[in-house]
Every structure is written in structure tokens, then in C-alpha cells.
C-alpha positions in Angstrom: 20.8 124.2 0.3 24.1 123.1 -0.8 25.0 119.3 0.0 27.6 116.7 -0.8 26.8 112.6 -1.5 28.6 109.5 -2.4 27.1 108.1 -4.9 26.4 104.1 -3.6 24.5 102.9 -7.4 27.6 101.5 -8.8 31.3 101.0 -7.6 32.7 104.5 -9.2 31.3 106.3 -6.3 31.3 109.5 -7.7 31.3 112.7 -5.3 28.1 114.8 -6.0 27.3 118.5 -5.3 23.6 119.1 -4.9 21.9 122.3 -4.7 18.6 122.3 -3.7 16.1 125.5 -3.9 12.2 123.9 -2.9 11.8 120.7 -5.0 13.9 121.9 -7.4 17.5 119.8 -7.9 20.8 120.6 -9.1 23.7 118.0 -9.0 27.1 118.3 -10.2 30.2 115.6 -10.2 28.3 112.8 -11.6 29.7 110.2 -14.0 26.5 108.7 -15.4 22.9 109.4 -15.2 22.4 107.5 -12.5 23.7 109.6 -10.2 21.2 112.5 -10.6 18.2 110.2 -9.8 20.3 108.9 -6.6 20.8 112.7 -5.5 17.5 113.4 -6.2 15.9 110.9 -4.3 18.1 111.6 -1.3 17.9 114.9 -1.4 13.8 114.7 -1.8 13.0 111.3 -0.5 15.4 109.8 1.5 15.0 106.0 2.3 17.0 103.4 4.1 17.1 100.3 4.6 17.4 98.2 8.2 18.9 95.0 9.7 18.9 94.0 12.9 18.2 90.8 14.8 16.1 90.0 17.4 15.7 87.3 20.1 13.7 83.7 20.0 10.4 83.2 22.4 11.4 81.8 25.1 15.4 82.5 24.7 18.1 85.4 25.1 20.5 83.4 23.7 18.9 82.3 20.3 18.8 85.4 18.2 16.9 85.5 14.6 18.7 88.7 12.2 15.5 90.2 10.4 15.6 93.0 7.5 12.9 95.0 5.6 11.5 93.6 2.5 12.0 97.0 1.0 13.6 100.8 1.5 11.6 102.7 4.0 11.2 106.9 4.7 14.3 107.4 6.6 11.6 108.8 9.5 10.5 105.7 9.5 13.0 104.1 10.8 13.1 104.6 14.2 9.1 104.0 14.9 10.1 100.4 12.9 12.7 99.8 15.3 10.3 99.6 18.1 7.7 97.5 16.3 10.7 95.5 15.7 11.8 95.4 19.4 8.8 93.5 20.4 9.1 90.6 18.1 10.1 87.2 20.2 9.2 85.1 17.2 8.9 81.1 18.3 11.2 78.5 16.6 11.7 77.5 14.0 12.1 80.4 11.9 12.9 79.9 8.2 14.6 82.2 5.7 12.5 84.3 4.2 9.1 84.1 6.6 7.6 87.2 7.0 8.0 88.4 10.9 5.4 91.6 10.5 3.6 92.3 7.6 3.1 95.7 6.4 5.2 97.0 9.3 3.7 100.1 10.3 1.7 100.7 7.4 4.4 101.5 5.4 3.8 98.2 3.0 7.3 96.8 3.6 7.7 93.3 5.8 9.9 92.6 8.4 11.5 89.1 7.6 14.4 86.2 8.5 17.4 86.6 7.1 18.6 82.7 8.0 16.8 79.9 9.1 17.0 79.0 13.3 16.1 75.5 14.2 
């Protein structure tokens, strides 16, 4: 499998050809080491990251932006999402409190991004 990346581990941004046979991983166009591991892990083990925000208890007008305490199987995205969906935390929130621990099972929290009074 032949593939193409951005490198996004430092501000170069270097164009990378991958070439994948089984676990096995080739990449070419990279300007430090740093860009094998990131092709690598893409190409093998792809992870994201989320934001999103979700509404007060009580409110549709009071929203409260959450993110993942950590990167997360890219499959796992969508499944997170839902959990996420049925949060209606009360007020106040503050920065930093965890919203859902171990979302999932995947050992990353779901947790404020801002405090909301």
C-alpha cells in the first residue's frame, strides 16, 4: 500500500511516502527522524484526538467544550462521540474536571476545557 502524509511533529511539515507490505514500513521524504515514527504510527496505529462541547443540565444555551485527556484509536472515535453526546454535566464546571473517566474503556478522560459558572 502506497500512501502520502504531512508530517504534523514539527512546523517543516515534510511530505512523506509510505509503503506498507503487512506490518512492515517504508517512508521516504522525511527531514528528521521523527517523521518515520509519525508515518509509522499512522500507518499502523492511527490515533486522534477530539473536541467538542456539550450542553449544561438544565440549559441549551450554556455549552461546556470538553476534550480527551489523551489520543484515542481513530475507531474509537465515533463510539466516544456518543458517550459524549449524553453528557449534560450540572454547573459549575471547572477547567480541568474530569466529565467521564476512562471513556469507554479506552483509559483516556473526557474533561472541561474552560470553567462555566
Amino acid at each position: 500500500m502506497d500512501d502520502r502524509l504531512t508530517c504534523l511533529l514539527c512546523p517543516v511539515g515534510c511530505e512523506l511516502e509510505v509503503q506498507r507490505e503487512g506490518d512492515a514500513v517504508e517512508v521516504r521524504g522525511h527531514q528528521c527522524d521523527k517523521g518515520v515514527g509519525f508515518a509509522q504510527d499512522e500507518v499502523l496505529h492511527p490515533k486522534r484526538n477530539l473536541a467538542t462541547s456539550v450542553p449544561a443540565r438544565g440549559t441549551t444555551s450554556r455549552m461546556i467544550s470538553v476534550r480527551l485527556s489523551e489520543r484515542v484509536p481513530r475507531d474509537a472515535i465515533f463510539p466516544i462521540l456518543a458517550e459524549i453526546a449524553k453528557l449534560r454535566p450540572p454547573l459549575p464546571v471547572r477547567r480541568g474536571q474530569v466529565l467521564i473517566a476512562d471513556v469507554l474503556g479506552t483509559g483516556v478522560d473526557v474533561i472541561a476545557t474552560r470553567t462555566v459558572e
